[in-house]
C-alpha positions in Angstrom: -92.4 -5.7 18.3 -90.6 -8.1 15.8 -87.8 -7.2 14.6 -87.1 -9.1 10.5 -83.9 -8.9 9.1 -83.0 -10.4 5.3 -79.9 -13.0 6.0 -78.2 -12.7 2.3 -78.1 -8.8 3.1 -75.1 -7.4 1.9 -75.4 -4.0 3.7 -76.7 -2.8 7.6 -79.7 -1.9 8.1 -80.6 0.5 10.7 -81.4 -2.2 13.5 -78.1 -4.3 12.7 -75.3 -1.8 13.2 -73.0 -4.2 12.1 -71.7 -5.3 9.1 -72.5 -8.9 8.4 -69.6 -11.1 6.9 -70.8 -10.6 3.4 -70.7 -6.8 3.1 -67.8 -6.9 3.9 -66.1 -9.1 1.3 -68.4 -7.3 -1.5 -66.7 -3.8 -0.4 -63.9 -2.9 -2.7 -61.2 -0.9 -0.5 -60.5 2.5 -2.1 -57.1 4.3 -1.3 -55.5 7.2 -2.3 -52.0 6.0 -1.9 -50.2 5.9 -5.8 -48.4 2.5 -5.9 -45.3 2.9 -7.8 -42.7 -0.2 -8.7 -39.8 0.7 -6.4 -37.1 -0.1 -9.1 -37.2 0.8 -12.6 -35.9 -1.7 -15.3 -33.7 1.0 -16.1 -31.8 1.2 -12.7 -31.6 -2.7 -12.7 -30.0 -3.0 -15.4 -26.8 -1.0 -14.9 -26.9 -0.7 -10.7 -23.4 0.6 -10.4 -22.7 3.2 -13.4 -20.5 5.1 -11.4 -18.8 2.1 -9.4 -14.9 3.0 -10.7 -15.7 7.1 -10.0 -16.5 6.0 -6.6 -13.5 4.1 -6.2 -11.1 7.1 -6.5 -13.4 9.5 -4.6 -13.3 7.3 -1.8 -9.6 6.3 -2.1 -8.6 10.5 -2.5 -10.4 11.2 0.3 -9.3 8.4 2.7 -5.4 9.2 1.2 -6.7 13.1 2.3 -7.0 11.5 5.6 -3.7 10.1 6.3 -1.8 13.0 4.5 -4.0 15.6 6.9 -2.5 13.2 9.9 0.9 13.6 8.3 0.8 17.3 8.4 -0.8 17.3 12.3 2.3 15.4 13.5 5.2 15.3 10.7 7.7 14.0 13.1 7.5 10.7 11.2 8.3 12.4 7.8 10.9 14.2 9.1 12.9 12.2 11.1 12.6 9.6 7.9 14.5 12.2 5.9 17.0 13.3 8.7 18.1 9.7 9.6 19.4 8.8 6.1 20.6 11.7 5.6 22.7 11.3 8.7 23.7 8.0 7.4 25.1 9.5 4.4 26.9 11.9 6.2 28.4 9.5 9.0 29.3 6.7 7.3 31.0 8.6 4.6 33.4 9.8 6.8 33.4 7.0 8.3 34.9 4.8 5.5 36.6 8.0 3.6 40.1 6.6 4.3 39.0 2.9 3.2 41.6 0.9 0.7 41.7 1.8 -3.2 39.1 -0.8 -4.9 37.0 -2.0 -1.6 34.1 -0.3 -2.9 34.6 -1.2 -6.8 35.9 1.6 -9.0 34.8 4.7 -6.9 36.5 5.8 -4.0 34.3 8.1 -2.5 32.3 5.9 -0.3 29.0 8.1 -0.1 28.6 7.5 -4.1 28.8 3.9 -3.1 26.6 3.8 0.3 23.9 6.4 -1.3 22.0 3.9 -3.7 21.8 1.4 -0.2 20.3 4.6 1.8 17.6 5.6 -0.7 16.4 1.6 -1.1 16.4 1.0 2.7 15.0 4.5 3.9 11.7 3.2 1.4 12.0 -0.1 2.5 11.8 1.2 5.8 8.8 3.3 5.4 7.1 0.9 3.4 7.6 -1.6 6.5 5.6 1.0 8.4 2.4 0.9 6.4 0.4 -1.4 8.5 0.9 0.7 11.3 -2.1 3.3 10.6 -4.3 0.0 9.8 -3.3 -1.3 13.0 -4.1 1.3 15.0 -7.3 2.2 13.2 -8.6 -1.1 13.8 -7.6 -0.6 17.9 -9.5 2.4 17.6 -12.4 1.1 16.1 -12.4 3.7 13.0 -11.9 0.6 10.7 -15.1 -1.0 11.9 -17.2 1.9 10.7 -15.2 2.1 7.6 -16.3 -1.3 7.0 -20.3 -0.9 7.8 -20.3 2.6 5.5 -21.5 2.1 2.1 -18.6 2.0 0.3 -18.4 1.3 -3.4 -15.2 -1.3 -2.4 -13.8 -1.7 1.1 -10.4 -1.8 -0.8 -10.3 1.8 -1.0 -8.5 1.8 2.8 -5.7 -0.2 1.1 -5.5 1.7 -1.9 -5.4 4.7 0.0 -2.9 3.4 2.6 -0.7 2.1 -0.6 -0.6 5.4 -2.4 0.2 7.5 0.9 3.2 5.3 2.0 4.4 4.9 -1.9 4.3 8.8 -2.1 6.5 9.2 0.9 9.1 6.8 0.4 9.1 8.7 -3.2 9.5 12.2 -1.3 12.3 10.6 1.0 14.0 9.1 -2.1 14.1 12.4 -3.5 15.4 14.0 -0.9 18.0 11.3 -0.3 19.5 12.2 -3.9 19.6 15.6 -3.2 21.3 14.9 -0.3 23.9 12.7 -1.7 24.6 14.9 -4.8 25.2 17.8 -2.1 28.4 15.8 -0.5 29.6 14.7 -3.6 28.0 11.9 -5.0 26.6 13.2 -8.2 23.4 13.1 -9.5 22.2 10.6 -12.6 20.5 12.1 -16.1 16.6 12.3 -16.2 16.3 8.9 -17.3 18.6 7.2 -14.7 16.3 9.4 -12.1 13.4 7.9 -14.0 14.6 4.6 -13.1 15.4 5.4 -9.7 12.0 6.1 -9.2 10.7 2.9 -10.9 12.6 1.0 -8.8 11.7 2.8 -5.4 8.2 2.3 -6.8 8.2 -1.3 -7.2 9.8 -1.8 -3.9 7.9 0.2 -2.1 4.7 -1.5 -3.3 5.9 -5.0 -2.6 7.0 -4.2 0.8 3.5 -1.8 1.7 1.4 -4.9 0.7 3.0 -7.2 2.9 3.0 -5.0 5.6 -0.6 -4.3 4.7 -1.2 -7.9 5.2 0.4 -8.2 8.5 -1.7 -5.3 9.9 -5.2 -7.7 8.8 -3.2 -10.4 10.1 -1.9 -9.9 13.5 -3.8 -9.4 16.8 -2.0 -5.9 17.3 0.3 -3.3 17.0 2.9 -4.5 20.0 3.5 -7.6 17.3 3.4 -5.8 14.2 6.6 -3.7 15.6 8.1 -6.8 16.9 8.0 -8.4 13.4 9.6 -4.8 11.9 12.0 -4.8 14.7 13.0 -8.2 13.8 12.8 -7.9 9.6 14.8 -4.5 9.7 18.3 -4.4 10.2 18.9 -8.5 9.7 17.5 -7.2 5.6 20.1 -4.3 5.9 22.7 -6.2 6.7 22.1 -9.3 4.3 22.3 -7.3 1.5 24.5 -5.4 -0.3 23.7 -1.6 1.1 26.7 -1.1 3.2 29.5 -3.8 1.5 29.4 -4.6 -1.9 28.7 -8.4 -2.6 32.5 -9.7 -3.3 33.2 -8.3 0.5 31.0 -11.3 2.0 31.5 -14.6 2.9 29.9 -17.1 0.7 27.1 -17.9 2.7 26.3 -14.4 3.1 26.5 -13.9 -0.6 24.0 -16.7 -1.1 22.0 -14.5 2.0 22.5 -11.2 -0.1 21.3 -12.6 -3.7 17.7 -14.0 -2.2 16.9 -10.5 -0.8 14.8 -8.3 -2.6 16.3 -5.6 -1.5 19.9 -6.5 -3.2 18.2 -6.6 -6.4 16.7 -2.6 -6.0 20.3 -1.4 -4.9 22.6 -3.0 -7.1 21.1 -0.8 -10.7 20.7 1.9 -8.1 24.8 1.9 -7.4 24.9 1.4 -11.4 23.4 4.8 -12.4 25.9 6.7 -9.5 29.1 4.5 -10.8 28.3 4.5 -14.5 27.6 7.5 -16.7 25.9 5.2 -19.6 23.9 1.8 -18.9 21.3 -0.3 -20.8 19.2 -3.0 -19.5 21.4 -5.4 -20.5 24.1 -4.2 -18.4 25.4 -6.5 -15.5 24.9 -5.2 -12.3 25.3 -7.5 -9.8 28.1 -10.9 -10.3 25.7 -13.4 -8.1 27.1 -16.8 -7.0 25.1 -18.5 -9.9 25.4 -16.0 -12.1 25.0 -12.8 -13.6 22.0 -10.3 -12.6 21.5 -7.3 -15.5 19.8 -4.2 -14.8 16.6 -5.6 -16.6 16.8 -9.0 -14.9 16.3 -6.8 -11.4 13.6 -5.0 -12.4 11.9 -8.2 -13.7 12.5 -9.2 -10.1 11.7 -6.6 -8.3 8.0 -6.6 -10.1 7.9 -10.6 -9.7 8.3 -9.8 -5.8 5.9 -6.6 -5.9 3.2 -9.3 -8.1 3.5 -12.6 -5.5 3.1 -9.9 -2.7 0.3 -8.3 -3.7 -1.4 -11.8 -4.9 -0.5 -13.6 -1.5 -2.5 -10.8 0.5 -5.5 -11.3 -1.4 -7.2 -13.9 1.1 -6.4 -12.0 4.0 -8.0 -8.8 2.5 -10.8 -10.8 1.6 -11.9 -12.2 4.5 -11.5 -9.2 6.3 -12.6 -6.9 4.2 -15.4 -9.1 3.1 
């Protein structure tokens, strides 16, 4: 029996099971699947509305973080309130019985040493801020920080910034409590106001190079050698524990280029002065006069050129 099949057929026929090349190029597919364009025009045109509310959830909750730590082991905070508090103590009895006039026009040599406490305690602290960095990125907690979708990876300094500046603030406070309690007095509201401007300013200068340090530097056992060595050569190169006309001139010249001078000097103001202005002189520098608004115009220059000479270092890490 022959078997005749139609070449140009464009569907099987019972003795060709198979469909030939042509049926199946004349089939239309038919699915059931609803295509849908993945993004509307809508969501591209605005794709991070809530870009600056994610910022500050993300920043709260990493500061949550490190304060939660803080309360775990609080041995930092406290021994960073007992130790200048010590020194306030100590070295005002030490120097009770010092000459008439060494210290300026106060004699009671706590009054004088408690504005150098207050800025170095923050100083201090504000050294310390890379640390948590540091040994986050040892962990490895920083590298998932950095694959989580985060609105900005700048958050974890943020955070870190506002959880050091609010200690050193805490400390500060303390510190004048402290020194009012032995005798030193206590400034008005507004002279407190400016105690914590200046404390502030400081504080965030310091925290962002120390921030820097901790993206910078392999690890922790050389960030605390660079703190070991920057600590107590700033303390005593500035004018915390002598007042300026006490150096040498060389030292003077030392004293005047440190940063930390220039937040102690309107600090001693408030506690020797009962009235001041911003045009009052607060420091007699080797080339001149330093008022009490020329040091906080140079204690925000220093918080500013720290804060801008970090920003390549965050970048490419944080990048």
């Amino acid at each position: 029996m022959q078997i005749f099949t139609t070449p140009n057929s464009q569907f099987p026929t019972p003795d060709s099971p198979f469909p030939t090349p042509q049926s199946i190029m004349s089939v239309t597919p038919k699915s059931d699947i609803n295509w849908q364009p993945l993004a509307s025009p809508q969501a591209d045109a605005n794709p991070a509305p809530n870009f600056f509310g994610e910022l500050v959830q993300e920043t709260l909750a990493l500061t949550r973080r490190l304060f939660i730590q803080l309360q775990r082991r609080p041995s930092t905070l406290v021994a960073g309130i007992i130790q200048p508090v010590m020194w306030l103590v100590l070295f005002g009895a030490l120097f009770q019985n010092a000459p008439k006039g060494l210290f300026g026009s106060t004699t009671n040599y706590g009054q004088f040493l408690a504005a150098g406490v207050i800025v170095f305690t923050a100083f201090a602290g504000a050294l310390n801020a890379g640390l948590p960095v540091m040994f986050d990125r040892e962990f490895g907690f920083l590298n998932r920080l950095l694959v989580a979708p985060l609105a900005s990876r700048f958050s974890i300094v943020f955070a870190s910034a506002i959880f050091i500046i609010s200690q050193s603030l805490l400390q500060a406070a303390v510190i004048v409590a402290a020194a009012g309690f032995i005798g030193a007095g206590l400034p008005d509201a507004t002279g407190l106001c400016a105690i914590a401007l200046i404390v502030f300013l400081l504080a965030l200068g310091v925290t962002a190079i120390s921030l820097g340090l901790a993206f910078a530097l392999p690890g922790h056992i050389e960030l605390i050698a660079v703190i070991f060595v920057t600590n107590l050569p700033l303390l005593f190169a500035s004018t915390a524990l002598a007042p300026l006309s006490f150096m040498p001139q060389w030292l003077q010249v030392v004293a005047t280029l440190n940063p930390l001078s220039y937040a102690i000097e309107p600090i001693r103001y408030l506690y020797l002065h009962s009235t001041w202005e911003l045009n009052s002189v607060v420091m007699q520098a080797p080339w001149g006069d330093v008022t009490f608004g020329g040091a906080l115009l140079v204690l925000f220059g220093f918080a500013v050129v720290a804060l801008l000479s970090i920003q390549p270092q965050l970048r490419r890490t944080l990048a």
